[in-house]
C-alpha positions as CSV (number, residue, x, y, z in Angstrom):
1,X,32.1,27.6,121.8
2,X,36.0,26.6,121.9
3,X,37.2,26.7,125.7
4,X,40.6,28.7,125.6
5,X,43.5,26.2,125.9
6,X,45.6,26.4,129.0
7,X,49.3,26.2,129.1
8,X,49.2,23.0,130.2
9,X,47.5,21.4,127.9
10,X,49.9,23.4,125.3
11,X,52.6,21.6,126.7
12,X,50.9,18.3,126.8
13,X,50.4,18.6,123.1
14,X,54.0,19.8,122.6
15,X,55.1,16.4,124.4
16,X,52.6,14.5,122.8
17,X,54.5,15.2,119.3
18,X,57.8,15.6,120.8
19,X,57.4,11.4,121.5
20,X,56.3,11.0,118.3
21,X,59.3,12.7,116.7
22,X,62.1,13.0,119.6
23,X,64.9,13.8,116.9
24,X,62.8,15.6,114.9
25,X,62.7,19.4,113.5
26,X,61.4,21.6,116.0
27,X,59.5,23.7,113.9
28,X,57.8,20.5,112.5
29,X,56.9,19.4,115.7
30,X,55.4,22.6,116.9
31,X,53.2,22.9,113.7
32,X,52.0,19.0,114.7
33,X,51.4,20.0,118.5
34,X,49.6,23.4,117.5
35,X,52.0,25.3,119.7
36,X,55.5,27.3,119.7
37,X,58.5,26.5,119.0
38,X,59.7,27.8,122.2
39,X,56.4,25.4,123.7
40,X,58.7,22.4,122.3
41,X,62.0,23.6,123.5
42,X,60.7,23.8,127.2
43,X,59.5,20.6,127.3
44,X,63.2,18.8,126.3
45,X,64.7,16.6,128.8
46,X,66.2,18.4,131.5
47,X,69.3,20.7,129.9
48,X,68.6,19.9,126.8
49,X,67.4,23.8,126.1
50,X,68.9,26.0,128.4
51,X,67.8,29.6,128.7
52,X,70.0,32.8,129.0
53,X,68.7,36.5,129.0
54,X,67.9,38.6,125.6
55,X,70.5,41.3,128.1
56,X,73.4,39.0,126.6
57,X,72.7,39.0,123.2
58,X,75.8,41.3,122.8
59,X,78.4,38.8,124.7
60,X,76.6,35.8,123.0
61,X,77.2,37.3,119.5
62,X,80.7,38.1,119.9
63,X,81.8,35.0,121.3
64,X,80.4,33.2,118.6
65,X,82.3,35.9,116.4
66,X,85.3,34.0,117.3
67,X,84.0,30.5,116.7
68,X,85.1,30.5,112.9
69,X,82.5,29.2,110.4
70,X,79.2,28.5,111.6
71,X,75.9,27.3,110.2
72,X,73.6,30.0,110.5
73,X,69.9,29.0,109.5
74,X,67.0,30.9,109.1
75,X,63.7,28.9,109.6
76,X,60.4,30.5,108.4
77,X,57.0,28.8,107.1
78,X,58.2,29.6,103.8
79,X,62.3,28.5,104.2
80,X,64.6,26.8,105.6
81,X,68.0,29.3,105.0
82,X,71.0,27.7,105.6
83,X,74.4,30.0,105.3
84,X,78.1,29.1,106.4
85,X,80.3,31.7,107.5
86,X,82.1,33.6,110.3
87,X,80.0,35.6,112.3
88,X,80.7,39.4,112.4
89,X,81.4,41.5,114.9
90,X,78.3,43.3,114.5
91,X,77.4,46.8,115.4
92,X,74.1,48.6,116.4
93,X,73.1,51.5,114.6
94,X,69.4,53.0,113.8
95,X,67.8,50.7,115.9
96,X,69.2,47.7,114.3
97,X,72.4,45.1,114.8
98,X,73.9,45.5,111.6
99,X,76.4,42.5,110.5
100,X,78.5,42.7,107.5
101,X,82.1,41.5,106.9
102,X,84.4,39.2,104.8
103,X,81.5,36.6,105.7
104,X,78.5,35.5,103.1
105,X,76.5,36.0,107.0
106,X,75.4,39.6,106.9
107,X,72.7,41.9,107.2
108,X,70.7,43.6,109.9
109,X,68.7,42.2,112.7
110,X,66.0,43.3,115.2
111,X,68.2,42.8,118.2
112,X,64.8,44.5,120.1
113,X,62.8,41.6,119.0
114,X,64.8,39.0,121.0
115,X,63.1,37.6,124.1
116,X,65.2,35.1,124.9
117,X,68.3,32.9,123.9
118,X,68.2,29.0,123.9
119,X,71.5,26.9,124.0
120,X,70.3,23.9,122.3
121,X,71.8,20.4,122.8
122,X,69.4,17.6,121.9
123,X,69.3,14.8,119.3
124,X,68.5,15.5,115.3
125,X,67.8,12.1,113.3
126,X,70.3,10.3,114.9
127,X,73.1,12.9,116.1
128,X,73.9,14.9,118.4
129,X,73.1,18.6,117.2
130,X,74.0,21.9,118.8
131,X,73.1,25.2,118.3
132,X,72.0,28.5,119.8
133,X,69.0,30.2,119.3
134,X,68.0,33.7,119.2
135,X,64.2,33.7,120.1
136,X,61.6,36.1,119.5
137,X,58.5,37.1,122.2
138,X,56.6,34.9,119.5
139,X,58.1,32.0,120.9
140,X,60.3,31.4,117.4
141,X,63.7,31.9,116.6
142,X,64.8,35.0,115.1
143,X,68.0,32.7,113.6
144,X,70.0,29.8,114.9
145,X,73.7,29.2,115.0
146,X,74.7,25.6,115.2
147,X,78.1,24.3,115.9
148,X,79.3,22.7,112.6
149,X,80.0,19.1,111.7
150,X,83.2,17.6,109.7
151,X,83.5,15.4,107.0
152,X,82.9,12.3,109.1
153,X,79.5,14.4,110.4
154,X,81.3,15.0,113.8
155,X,80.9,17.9,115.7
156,X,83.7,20.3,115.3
157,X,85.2,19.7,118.5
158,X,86.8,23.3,119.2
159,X,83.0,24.8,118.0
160,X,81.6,22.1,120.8
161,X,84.0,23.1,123.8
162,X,83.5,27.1,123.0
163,X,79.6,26.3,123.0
164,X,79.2,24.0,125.8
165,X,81.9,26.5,127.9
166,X,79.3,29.3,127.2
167,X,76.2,28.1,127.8
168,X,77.4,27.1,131.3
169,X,78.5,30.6,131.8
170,X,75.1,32.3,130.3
171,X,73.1,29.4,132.3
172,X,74.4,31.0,135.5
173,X,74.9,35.0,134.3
């Protein structure tokens, strides 16, 4: 008979792969480590995944709103969605956050379903790579939105200042 895992050997496992692949896809790294994705974000260096309350899902969103084009991506077993846009203002109606615009981003979420929200900062094959993420009480993301890159694969430095500016203001809400 299989003893139940604890937690800390969850996280164990999640560093354990983590040190294999520090730059790597978080999703890929879960699946390695047999845990969450959320398992591998808390086990980042220190501020490298820094937590703010599903409450401001609302003030999150419409910052980013004003952001200009983002990547928005959509990671499942199945894809990996990438879509580059504005962000809508959103509304909420019939029990969902519905998002539609003069933006290819649009649609409808489950703004119930989200548990938490990351602020991301950490290293992806060989960059620096930031992004917020909108996670479910799975431990996975519903959908991330990362700061975008320029032609010379730098981080768009007005995306970086309005993402770092509020993560320190969620990290202390």
């Amino acid at each position: 008979m299989d003893m139940p895992t604890t937690s800390h050997e969850r996280a164990e496992r999640a560093r354990a792969a983590l040190a294999e692949m520090p730059d790597g896809v978080v999703e890929a790294i879960a699946v390695q480590a047999d845990v969450t994705p959320a398992e591998v974000l808390a086990v980042l260096p220190a501020g490298a995944a820094v937590l703010a309350s599903s409450d401001q899902f609302l003030p999150i969103w419409q910052d980013m709103a004003g952001w200009g084009d983002v990547l928005m991506i959509v990671h499942t077993d199945d894809i990996v969605l990438e879509v580059e846009g504005t962000l809508p203002e959103g509304s909420e109606g019939h029990g969902w956050f519905n998002i539609h615009g003069d933006s290819p981003i649009g649609g409808h979420i489950r703004k119930d379903r989200c548990a938490s929200i990351a602020f991301v900062d950490r290293g992806f094959h060989g960059r620096r790579s930031c992004s917020v993420w909108f996670m479910n009480g799975d431990g996975r993301a519903m959908f991330k939105v990362f700061v975008r890159r320029d032609a010379e694969k730098a981080l768009l430095a007005d995306q970086l200042q309005r993402f770092e500016a509020l993560r320190k203001a969620m990290a202390t809400a």
